[in-house]
Each structure stands twice: as C-alpha cells, then as structure tokens.
C-alpha positions, 0 to 999 in steps of 0.5 A, a space after each residue: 749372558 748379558 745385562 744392558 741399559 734398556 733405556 731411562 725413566 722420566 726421573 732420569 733413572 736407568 731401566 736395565 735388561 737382563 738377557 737368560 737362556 739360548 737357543 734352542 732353549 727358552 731366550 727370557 728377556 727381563 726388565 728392571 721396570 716391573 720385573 717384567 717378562 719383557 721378550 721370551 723366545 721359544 723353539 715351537 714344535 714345528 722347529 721355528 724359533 718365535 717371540 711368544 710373550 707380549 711386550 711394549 717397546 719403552 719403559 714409558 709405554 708399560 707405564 702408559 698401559 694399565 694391562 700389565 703386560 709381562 709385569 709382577 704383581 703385587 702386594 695383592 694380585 686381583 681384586 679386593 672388593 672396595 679396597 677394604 682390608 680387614 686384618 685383625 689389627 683393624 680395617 686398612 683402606 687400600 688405594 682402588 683404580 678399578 670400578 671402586 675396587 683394589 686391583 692388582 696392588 693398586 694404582 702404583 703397583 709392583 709392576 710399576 716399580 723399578 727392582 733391584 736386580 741382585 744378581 744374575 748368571 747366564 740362565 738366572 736372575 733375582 729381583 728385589 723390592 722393598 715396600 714400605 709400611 703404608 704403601 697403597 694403604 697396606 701395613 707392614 714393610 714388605 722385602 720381596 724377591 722373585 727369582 726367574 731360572 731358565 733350563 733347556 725347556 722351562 722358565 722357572 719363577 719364585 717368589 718370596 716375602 718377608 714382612 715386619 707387620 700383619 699384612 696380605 701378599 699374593 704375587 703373581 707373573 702377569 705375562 701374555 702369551 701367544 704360541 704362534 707368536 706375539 705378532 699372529 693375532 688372536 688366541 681363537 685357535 688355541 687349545 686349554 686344558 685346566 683340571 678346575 672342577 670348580 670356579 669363581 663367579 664374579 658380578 659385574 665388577 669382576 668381585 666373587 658374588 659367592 663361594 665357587 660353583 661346579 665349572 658343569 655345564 658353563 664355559 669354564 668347564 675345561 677339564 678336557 682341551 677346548 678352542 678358545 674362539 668357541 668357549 669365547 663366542 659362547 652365550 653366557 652372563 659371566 663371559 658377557 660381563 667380563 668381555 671373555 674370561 677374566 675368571 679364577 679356577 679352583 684347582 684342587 690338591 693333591 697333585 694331579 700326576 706322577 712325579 710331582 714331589 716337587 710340590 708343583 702340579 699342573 694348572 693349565 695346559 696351552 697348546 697352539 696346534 698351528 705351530 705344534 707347540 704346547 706349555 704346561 703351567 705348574 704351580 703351587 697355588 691354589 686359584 688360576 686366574 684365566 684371563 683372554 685379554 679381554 682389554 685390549 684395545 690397540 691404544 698403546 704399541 707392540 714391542 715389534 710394531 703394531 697393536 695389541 687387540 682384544 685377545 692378541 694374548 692370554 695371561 695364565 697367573 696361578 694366584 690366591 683366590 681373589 677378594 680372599 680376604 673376604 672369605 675367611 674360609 679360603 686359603 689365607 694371604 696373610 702374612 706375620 712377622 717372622 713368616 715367609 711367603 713363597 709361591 712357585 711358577 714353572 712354564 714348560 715348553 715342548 712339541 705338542 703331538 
C-alpha cells in the first residue's frame, strides 16, 4: 500500500495518490482530485499486464479537460434539461456548461473537487465530500463518500449520501476503458454485450425526447456481442447527432443470472479478443449510459504521452435515468432528510474464451 503527494493544485494545496491491489491482480491508482480512477492495471487473458484506464499526467490537465476522465460524478450525473429542478419545495436553477443544459453536476462538479481521503489499506480507500446548500443551484447540504475495494479479480465502488434537505443525487464512476491498453488506439475492435431491452432516445442536445423505445432494429440493439467499429460506422439519426453512443439503456430487474443475491446484476459485458480480455460490469442501478468517447479530440495529453482521440476509450457509468426529474414515472433521485442514497459498482476482470 502506498499513499503519496501526486503533486499540487494551483491554490497550493496537495493532490494525493493512493495505490490499491497487486499484481497479478487488479493495480488501482487514485487521485484526491475527483476521486479519480487515475491508473488501473490488469492482467489480460493473454497473460501481459496492461494500463486499461485512461488518465491525464497533472492535476492541472484533469481540470483543463471538460471529458471527465476517470473522475466521480455528481450531485447529478448526465443531463437535466435547461438545469430546472423542480422539487416540491419549489423550482431550483441549476448551474448549466452544456448547450443550455445541466451536465454532470455542472461546470464545478465533483470531479473537480479535492475529497478527503479518509482512510485507506492495501486493497481499500474511502473518499468524502461535503457539498454545501446551494452548490451548483442544489439545495440541501450533501455528506458523500464513495469507497473503492480491490480483490484478485475485481474493482469494487460504493457510494452513499446523506443530505440535510430535499434534493437530488445520482453518482457515478466516469472512467474510460480500453482493454488492449490506454495507448492502443480505438475501441473499433471490441465486443459489447448489454442486456437492455429498451433505450433512451435523446434530441440534438443529448436531453430524452420521450419514454424509452425497443433497442429493436437500432444500434443499441446489444442483447448479444457486437463490434463497436460496426455499430459506430452504422447510418442512424441518434448516433449521428451524437458523434457515437452517448445514449442510457434500460436494463431491467430482476437480476438476470444465478448468484446475484448480492443485489448486483450484470449490466454490460466488455470483451476485447485481441487481448483475450473480458470485463463484466455489475450494478444496482437501473440506466447504463454508454458512452464511446465520442469528444475526444487529442487537445489535452495522456498520462503516457500521446493524445487521446475520438474513441480511444468507452465510459460505461450505471446511473439513474438521465433528466429524471422530468419523468416523474422513472426511478426517483430524490433524496430527504434522514434517508440514505447507496448505489454499487463492480468491474470484474477475467480471460475471455
């Protein structure tokens, strides 16, 4: 386990790194600054140790970047439409960065926050943040921790949150991942498998036009494995508004295989055959926002050199259905006094056949 000064923001104060795993299993490398999946190392199926989580090599470069690589999101993860937030107190005006829009905790988000490390081990560290009333336009002071734990095969995230006034909270893990390494170029080649019978149409601005529409017959039809490049390259208005996928599917309770008493199911499954390497993604949320780096535009430098481009990675973040609360028959974020928001993420790792 190690813990170190991973270097400074521009007010002076120190960003600290916090080291999780060994090898052979996962290596998980966080940052203060966002709680960010800064590094992550895995063994692939082929035997050969690779960096499979997209990074930036400063402080000062995440907070340059508006793609949010590796960081927590929050208080609102995705989209509210116009940032209007009607609670039964009342309508909140959120602070909006996107096209008119509230995104991802607007334009001074979670990600950019400096967390408290709380305490750490060898294979677990919690983070926590206080978000006072009014922050961003949301009422209600918010005590967040999310808690990463690393086992042989798997990268475990919980968060949870209390809140002292009506408000809304939906986080979420925004890491960008590449099985054949952070450095190996596009995601063309890999496999995704997401058993959503349903997704969420979006209009221009990426804001849900509706309810959710049969994934029959479109690109976001991947009950069963398809290659990224070909579902990318394929000729359809929502993939063409958005530059790729950038779009929430709705996968359905109960859980969909044996041994999930834990409450978790499996929400994706990412296979990258050239390297014989496959993630499972389990969660307890209800939405999966799939999204193919889209953005990406080589302005801003890799952690190892280089630049990310347009599909370098894919951020898979289990979430609440995006603008919620404008669809007050979709699963409620909102959270009152003396309840507690929880939400769980697992990454598994293993050989693909």
């Amino acid at each position: 386990m190690t813990a170190r000064v991973f270097d400074q923001l521009p007010d002076g104060r120190d960003v600290h790194l916090v080291e999780l795993g060994e090898a052979p299993g996962p290596t998980l490398r966080l940052l203060t600054l966002g709680a960010t999946v800064h590094d992550l190392e895995i063994t692939g199926g082929d035997g050969v140790r690779r960096h499979v989580a997209l990074g930036h090599g400063s402080s000062a470069t995440y907070l340059a970047s508006g793609d949010y690589i590796g960081g927590t999101i929050g208080r609102y993860a995705n989209r509210i439409r116009d940032g209007h937030l009607p609670l039964p107190d009342g309508d909140h005006t959120l602070g909006t960065h996107d096209r008119g829009h509230h995104l991802h905790g607007g334009p001074d988000g979670f990600d950019r926050r400096l967390w408290d490390l709380l305490d750490h081990d060898g294979h677990e560290a919690r983070f926590g943040l206080t978000s006072p009333d009014g922050d961003q336009g949301f009422p209600g002071n918010l005590d967040v921790e999310v808690t990463f734990t690393v086992t042989d095969t798997s990268v475990d995230i919980a968060f949870t949150a209390t809140t002292d006034r009506t408000t809304v909270v939906n986080l979420t893990q925004h890491a960008y991942l590449n099985l054949e390494g952070r450095d190996a170029g596009t995601i063309d080649g890999h496999l995704l498998r997401v058993p959503a019978e349903h997704y969420t149409p979006v209009d221009a601005e990426g804001i849900p036009t509706g309810d959710h529409a049969p994934v029959d017959g479109t690109p976001f039809d991947l009950r069963e494995p398809q290659r990224l490049g070909a579902v990318l390259r394929t000729d359809h208005p929502q993939l063409r508004d958005a530059r790729g996928i950038d779009h929430n599917l709705v996968v359905d309770p109960p859980a969909d295989a044996p041994g999930d008493a834990d409450g978790l199911r499996t929400m994706a499954v990412l296979t990258a055959p050239a390297t014989r390497t496959e993630l499972v993604l389990r969660s307890d949320q209800p939405g999966l926002q799939v999204y193919t780096g889209n953005f990406l535009d080589g302005a801003l430098p890799a952690v190892g050199g280089g630049l990310y481009r347009q599909g370098d990675g894919i951020a898979l973040e289990p979430q609440l259905f995006p603008d919620s609360p404008h669809h007050p028959a979709w699963p409620s974020a909102v959270l009152e006094p003396g309840e507690r928001y929880t939400a769980r993420h697992q990454w598994v790792f293993r050989a693909a056949d």
